[in-house]
C-alpha positions as YAML, in Angstrom:
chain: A
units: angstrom
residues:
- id: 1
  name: UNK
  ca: [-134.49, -141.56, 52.81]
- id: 2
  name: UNK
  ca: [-131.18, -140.45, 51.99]
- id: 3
  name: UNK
  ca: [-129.68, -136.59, 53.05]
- id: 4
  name: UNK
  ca: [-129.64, -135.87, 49.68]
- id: 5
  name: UNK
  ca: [-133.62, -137.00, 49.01]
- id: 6
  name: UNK
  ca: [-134.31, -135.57, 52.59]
- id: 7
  name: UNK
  ca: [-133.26, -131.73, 51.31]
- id: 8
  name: UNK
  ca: [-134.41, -132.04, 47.35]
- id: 9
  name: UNK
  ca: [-138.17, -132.87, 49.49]
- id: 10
  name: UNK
  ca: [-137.57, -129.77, 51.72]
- id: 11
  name: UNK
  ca: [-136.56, -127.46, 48.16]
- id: 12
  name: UNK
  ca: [-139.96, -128.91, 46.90]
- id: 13
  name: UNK
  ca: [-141.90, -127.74, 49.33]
- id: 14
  name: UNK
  ca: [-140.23, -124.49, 49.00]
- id: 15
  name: UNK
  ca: [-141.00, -123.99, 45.48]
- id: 16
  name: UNK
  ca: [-144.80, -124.45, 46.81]
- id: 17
  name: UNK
  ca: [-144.24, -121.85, 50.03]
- id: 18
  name: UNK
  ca: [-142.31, -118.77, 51.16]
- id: 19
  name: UNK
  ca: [-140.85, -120.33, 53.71]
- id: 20
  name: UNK
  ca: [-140.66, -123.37, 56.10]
- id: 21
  name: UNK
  ca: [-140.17, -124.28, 60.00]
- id: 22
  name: UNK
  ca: [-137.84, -126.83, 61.60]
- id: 23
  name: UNK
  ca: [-140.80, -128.72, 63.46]
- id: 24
  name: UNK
  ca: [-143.59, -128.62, 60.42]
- id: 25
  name: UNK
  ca: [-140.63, -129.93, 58.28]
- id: 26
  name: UNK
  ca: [-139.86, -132.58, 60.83]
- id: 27
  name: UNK
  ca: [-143.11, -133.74, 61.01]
- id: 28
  name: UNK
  ca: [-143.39, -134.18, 57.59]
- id: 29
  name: UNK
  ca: [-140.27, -135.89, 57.14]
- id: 30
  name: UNK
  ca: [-140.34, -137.97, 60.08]
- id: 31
  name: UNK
  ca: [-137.22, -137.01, 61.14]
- id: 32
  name: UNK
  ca: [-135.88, -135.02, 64.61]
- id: 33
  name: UNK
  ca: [-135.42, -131.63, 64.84]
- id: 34
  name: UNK
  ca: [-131.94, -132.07, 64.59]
- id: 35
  name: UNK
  ca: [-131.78, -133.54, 61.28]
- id: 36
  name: UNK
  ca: [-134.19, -130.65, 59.89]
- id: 37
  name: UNK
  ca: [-131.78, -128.36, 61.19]
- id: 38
  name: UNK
  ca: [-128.69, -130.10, 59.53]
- id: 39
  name: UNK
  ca: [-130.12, -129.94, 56.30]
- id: 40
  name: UNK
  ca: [-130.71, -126.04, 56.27]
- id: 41
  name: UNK
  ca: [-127.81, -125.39, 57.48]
- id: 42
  name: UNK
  ca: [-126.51, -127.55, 54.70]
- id: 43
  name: UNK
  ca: [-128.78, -125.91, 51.98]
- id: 44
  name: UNK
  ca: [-127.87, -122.17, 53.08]
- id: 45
  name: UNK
  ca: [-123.89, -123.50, 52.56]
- id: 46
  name: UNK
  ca: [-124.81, -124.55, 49.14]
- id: 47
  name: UNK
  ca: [-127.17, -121.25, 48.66]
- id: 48
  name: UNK
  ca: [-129.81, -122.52, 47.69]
- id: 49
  name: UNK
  ca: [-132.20, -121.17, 51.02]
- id: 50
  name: UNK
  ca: [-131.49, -118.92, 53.79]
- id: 51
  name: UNK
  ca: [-131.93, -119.80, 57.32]
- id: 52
  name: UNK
  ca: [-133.74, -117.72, 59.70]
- id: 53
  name: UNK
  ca: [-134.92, -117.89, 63.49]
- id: 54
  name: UNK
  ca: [-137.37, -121.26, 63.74]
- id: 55
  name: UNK
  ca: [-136.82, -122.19, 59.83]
- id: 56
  name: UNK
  ca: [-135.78, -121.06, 56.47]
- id: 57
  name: UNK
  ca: [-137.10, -118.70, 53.68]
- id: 58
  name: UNK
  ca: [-136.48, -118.62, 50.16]
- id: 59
  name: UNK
  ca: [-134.48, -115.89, 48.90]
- id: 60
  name: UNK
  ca: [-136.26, -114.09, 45.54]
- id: 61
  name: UNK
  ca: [-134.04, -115.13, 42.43]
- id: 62
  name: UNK
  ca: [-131.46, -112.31, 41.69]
- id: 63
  name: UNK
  ca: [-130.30, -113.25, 37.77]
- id: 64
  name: UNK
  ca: [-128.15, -111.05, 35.89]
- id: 65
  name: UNK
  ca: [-130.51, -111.98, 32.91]
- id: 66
  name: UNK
  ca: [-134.44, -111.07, 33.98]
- id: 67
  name: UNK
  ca: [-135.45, -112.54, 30.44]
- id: 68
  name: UNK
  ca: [-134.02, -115.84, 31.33]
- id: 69
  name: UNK
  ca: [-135.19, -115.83, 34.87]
- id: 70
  name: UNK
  ca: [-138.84, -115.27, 33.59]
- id: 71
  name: UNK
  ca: [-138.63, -118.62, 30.90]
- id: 72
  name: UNK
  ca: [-137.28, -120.66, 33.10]
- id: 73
  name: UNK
  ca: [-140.18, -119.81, 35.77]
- id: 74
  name: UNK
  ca: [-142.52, -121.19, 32.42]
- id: 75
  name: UNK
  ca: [-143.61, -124.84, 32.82]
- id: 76
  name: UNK
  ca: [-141.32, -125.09, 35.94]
- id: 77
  name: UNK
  ca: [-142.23, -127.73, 37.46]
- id: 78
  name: UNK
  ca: [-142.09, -129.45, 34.39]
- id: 79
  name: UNK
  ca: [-139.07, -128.79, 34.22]
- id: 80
  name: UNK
  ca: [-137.71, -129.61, 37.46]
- id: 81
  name: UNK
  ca: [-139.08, -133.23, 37.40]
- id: 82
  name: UNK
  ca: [-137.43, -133.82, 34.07]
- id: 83
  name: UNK
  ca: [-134.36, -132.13, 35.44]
- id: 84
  name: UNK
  ca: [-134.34, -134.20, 38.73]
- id: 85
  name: UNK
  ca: [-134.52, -137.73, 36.59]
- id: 86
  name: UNK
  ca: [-131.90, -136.74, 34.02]
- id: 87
  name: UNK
  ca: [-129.32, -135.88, 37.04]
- id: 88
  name: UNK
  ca: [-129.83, -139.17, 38.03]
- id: 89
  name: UNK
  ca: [-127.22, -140.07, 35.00]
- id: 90
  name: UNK
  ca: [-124.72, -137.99, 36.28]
- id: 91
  name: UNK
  ca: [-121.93, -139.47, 38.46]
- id: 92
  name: UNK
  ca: [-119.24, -138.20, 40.27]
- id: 93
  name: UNK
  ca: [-116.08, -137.45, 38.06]
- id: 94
  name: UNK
  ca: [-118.38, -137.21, 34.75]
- id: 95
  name: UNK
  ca: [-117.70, -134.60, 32.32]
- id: 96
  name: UNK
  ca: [-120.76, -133.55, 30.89]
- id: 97
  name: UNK
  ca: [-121.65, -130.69, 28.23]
- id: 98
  name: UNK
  ca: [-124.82, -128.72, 28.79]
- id: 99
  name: UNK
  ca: [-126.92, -126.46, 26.81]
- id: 100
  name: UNK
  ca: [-128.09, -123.03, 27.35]
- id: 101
  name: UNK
  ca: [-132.03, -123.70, 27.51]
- id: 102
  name: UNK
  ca: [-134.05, -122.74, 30.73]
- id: 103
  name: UNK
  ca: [-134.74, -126.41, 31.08]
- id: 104
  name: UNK
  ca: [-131.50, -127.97, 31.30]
- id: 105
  name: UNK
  ca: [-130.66, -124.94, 33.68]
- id: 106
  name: UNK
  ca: [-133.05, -126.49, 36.17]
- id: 107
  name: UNK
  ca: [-130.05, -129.55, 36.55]
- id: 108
  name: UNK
  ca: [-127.90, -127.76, 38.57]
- id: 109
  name: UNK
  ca: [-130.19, -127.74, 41.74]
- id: 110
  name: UNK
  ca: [-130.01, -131.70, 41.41]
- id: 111
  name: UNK
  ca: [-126.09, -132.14, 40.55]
- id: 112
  name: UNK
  ca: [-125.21, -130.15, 44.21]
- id: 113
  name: UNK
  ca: [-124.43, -132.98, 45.77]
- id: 114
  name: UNK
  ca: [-122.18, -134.48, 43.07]
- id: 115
  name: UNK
  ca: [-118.17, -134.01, 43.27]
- id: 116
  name: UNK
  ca: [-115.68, -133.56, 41.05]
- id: 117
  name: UNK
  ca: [-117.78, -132.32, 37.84]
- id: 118
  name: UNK
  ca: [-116.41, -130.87, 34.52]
- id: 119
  name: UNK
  ca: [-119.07, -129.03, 33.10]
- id: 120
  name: UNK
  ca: [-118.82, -127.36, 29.88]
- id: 121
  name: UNK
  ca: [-121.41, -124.68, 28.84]
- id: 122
  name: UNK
  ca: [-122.62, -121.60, 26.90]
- id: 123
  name: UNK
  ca: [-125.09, -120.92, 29.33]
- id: 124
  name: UNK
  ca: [-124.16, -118.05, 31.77]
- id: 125
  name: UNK
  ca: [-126.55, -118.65, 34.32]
- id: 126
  name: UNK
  ca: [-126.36, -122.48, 34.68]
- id: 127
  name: UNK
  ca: [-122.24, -121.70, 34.59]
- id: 128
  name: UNK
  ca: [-122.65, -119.29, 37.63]
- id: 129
  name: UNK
  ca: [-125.23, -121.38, 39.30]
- id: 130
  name: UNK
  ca: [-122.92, -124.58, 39.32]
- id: 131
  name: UNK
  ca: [-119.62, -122.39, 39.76]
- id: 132
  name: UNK
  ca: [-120.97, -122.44, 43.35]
- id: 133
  name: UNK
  ca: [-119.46, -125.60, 44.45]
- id: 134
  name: UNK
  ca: [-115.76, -125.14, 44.22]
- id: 135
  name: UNK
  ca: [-115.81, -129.31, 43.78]
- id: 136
  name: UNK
  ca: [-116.76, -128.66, 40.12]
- id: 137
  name: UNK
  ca: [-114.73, -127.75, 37.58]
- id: 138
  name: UNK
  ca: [-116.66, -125.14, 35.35]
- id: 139
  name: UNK
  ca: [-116.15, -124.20, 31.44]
- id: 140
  name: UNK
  ca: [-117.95, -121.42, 30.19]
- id: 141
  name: UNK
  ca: [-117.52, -121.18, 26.16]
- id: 142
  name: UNK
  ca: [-116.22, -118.39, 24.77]
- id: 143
  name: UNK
  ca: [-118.13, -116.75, 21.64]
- id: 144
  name: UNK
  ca: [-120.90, -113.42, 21.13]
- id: 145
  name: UNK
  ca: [-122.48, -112.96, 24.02]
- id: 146
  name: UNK
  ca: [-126.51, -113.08, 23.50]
- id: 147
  name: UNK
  ca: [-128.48, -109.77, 23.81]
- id: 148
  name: UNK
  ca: [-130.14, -110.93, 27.13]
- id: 149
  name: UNK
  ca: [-126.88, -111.83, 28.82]
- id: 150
  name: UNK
  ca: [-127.80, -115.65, 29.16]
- id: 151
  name: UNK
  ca: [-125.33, -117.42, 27.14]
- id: 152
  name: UNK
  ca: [-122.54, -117.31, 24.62]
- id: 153
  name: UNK
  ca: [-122.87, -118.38, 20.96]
- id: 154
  name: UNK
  ca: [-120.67, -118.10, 17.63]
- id: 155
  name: UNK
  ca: [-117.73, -119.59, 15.65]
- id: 156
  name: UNK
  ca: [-115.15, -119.27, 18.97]
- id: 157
  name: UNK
  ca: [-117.55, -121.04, 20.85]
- id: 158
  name: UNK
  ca: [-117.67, -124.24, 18.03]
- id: 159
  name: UNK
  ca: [-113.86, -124.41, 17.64]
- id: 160
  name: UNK
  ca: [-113.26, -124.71, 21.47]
- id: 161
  name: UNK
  ca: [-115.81, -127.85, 21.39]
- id: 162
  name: UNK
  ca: [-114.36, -129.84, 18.24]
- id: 163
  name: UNK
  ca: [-111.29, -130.51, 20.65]
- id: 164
  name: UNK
  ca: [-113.46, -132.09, 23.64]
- id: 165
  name: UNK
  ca: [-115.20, -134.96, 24.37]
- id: 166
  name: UNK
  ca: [-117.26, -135.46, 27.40]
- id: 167
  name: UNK
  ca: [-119.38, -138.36, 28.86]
- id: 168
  name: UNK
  ca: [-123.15, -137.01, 28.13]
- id: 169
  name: UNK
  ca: [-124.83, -133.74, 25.98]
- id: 170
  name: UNK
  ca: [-127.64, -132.75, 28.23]
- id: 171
  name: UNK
  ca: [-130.15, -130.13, 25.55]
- id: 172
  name: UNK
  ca: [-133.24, -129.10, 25.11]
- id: 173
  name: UNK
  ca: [-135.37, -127.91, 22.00]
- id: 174
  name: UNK
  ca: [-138.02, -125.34, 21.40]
- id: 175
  name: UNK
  ca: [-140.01, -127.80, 18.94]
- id: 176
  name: UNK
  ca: [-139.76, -131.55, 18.46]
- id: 177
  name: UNK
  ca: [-141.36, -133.89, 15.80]
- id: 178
  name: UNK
  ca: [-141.28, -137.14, 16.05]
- id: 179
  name: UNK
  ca: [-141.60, -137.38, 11.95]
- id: 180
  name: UNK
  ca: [-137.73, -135.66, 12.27]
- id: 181
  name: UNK
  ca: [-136.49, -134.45, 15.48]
- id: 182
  name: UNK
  ca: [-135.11, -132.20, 17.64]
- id: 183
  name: UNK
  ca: [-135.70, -128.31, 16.33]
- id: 184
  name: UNK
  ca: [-133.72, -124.92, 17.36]
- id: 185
  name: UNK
  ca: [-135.71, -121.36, 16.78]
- id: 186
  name: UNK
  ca: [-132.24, -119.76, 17.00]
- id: 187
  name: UNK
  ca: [-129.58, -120.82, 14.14]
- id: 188
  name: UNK
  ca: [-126.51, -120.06, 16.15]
- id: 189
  name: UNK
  ca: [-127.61, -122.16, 18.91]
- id: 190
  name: UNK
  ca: [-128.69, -124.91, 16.51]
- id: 191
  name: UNK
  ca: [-125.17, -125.19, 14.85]
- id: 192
  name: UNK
  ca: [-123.47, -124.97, 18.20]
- id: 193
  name: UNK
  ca: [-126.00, -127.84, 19.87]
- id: 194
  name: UNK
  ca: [-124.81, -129.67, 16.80]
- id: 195
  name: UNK
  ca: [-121.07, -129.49, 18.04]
- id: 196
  name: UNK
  ca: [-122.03, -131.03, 21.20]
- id: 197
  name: UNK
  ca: [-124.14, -133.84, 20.17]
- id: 198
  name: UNK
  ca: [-120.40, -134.64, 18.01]
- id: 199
  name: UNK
  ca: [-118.21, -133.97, 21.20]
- id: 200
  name: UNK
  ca: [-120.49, -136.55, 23.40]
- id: 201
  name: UNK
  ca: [-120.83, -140.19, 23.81]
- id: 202
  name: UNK
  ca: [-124.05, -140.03, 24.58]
- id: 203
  name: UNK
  ca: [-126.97, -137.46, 24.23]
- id: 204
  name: UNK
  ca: [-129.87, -136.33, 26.68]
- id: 205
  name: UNK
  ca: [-132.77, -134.60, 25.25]
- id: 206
  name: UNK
  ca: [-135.06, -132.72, 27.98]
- id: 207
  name: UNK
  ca: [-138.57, -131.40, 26.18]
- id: 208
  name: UNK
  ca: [-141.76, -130.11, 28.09]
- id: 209
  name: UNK
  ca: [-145.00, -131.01, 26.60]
- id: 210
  name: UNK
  ca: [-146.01, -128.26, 25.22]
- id: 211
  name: UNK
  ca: [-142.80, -128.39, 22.78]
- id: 212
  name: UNK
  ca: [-143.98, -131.42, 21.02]
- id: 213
  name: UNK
  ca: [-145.48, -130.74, 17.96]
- id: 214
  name: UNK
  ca: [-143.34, -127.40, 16.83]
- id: 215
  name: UNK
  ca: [-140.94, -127.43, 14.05]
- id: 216
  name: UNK
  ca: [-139.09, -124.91, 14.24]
- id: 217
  name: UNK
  ca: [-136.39, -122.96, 11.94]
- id: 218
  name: UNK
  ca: [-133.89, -125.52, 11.96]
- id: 219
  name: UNK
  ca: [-133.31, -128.59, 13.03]
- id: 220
  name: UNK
  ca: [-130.34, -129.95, 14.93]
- id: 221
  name: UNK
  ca: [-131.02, -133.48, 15.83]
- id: 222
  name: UNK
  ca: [-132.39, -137.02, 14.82]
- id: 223
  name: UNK
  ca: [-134.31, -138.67, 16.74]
- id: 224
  name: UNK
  ca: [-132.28, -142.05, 16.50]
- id: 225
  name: UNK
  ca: [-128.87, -139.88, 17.66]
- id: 226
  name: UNK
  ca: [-130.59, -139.76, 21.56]
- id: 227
  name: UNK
  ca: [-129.63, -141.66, 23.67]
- id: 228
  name: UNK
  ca: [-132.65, -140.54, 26.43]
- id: 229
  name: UNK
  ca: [-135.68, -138.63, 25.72]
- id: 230
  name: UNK
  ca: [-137.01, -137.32, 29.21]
- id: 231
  name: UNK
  ca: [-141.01, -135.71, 28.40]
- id: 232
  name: UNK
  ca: [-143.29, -134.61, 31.53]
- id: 233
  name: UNK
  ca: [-146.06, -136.55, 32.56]
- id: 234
  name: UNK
  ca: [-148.80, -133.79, 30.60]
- id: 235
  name: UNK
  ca: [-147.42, -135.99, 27.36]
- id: 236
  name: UNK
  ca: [-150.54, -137.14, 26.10]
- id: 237
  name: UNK
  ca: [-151.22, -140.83, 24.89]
- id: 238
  name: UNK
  ca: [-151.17, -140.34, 21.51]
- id: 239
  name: UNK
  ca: [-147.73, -138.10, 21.77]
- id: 240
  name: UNK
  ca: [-146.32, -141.33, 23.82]
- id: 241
  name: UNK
  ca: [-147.39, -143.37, 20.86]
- id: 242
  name: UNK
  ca: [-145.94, -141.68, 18.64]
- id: 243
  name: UNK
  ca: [-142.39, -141.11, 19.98]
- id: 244
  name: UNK
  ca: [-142.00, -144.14, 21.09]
- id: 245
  name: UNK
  ca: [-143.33, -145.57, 17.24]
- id: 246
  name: UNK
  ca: [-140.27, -143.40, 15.87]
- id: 247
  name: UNK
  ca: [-137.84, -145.28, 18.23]
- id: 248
  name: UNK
  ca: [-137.03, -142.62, 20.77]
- id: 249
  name: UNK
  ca: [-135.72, -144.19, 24.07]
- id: 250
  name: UNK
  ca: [-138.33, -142.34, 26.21]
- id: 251
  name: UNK
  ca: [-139.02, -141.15, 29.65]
- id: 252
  name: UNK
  ca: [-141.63, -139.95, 31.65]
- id: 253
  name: UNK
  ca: [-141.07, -137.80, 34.38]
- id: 254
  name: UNK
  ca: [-143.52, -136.80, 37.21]
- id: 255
  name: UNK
  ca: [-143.53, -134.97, 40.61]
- id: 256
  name: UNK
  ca: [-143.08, -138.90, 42.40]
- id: 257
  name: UNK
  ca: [-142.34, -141.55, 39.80]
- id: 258
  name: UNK
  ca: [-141.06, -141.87, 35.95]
- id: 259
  name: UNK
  ca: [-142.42, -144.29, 33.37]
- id: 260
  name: UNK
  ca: [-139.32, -145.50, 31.02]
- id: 261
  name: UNK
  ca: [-139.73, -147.45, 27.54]
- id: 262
  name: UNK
  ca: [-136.77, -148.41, 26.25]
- id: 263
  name: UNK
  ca: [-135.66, -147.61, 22.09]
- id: 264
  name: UNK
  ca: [-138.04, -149.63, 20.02]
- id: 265
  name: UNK
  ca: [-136.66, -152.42, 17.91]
- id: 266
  name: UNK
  ca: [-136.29, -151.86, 13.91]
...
């Protein structure tokens, strides 16, 4: 087990318990005290625990935008698995665009470890999240700020994407239907998630169950323009059927393992 797989475990556990102790997470790693202790310390640099006498405690989330804070506790660990899989894609140096949803805001706990980032986003939380490690660079797009503080959206925001290009779109959706695509509840967002499908080479597409089925007011992608469809594993057999009948390159994410098949031939 790598460092980096050794301290995403320990996080997991954390999302499960208050807080943890050097020899209970030794035990359970199979790993000296030492090590434990290296990885806390490693994981309070990065903020993402704080360590304590014995162990380490998780600190209660402190947004700037309660709202957001509250949907991205929704389906969470949902979220995280698909999160944690999609990161996977993600290599040092990569510039990568990223949406504002409260999934795709659970893939900066998994990009940490990665160096030399440009991220470009409208989403103000997963920008001051990632702004954290000084190895990334970080673009937040300009534009109306949204009423509950979490991201940016609007004409200024459009025009500073048609100049860029970046490596991979990472978005999410609040419906999808396989009979269409990928649909937006909020028009603004839709038109600006349509800028960076344009300004990537290749798209990501990160939708909890319970999104599949919803068309919403408008949509904002095809199904044939994603590149990877990551689903959690509640999709049920006849959703997999179906997606994967309309061509969509799709993955299943759980808390251990994923299930890939690939783009159906025409």
């Amino acid at each position: 087990m790598t460092s980096f797989e050794r301290r995403q475990r320990v996080l997991d556990v954390m999302q499960k318990q208050p807080g943890i102790r050097v020899p209970e997470v030794a035990r359970l790693l199979s790993v000296s005290e030492g090590t434990v202790r290296n990885d806390l310390r490693a994981l309070a640099a990065d903020g993402q625990l704080k360590r304590v006498r014995g162990g380490a405690v998780i600190e209660p989330h402190r947004s700037e935008a309660p709202a957001f804070a509250a949907r991205a506790s929704v389906h969470a660990a949902a979220k995280q698995n698909m999160a944690r899989y999609a990161a996977e894609l993600v290599q040092d140096g990569d510039s990568i665009v990223c949406d504002a949803s409260s999934t795709v805001y659970h893939l900066a706990r998994y990009l940490r470890d990665r160096r030399n980032l440009t991220i470009i986003t409208n989403g103000v939380e997963l920008a001051r999240n990632l702004a954290t490690n000084a190895n990334h660079t970080v673009i937040l797009l300009g534009g109306e700020l949204r009423s509950d503080g979490a991201a940016v959206s609007g004409p200024i925001a459009e025009r500073a994407l048609e100049d860029l290009r970046v490596k991979t779109a990472f978005l999410s959706a609040t419906g999808l239907s396989p009979d269409s695509g990928l649909y937006e509840v909020d028009i603004h967002e839709a038109q600006l998630k349509r800028k960076m499908i344009t300004a990537a080479s290749s798209i990501v597409a990160l939708i909890d169950a319970s999104k599949l089925g919803k068309v919403d007011l408008t949509l904002f992608a095809r199904l044939d323009q994603i590149s990877q469809l990551y689903v959690d594993d509640s999709l049920l057999p006849d959703w997999q059927a179906a997606l994967h009948a309309a061509a969509a390159p799709l993955t299943i994410c759980g808390a251990d393992n994923t299930i890939s098949y690939p783009r159906e031939s025409s």
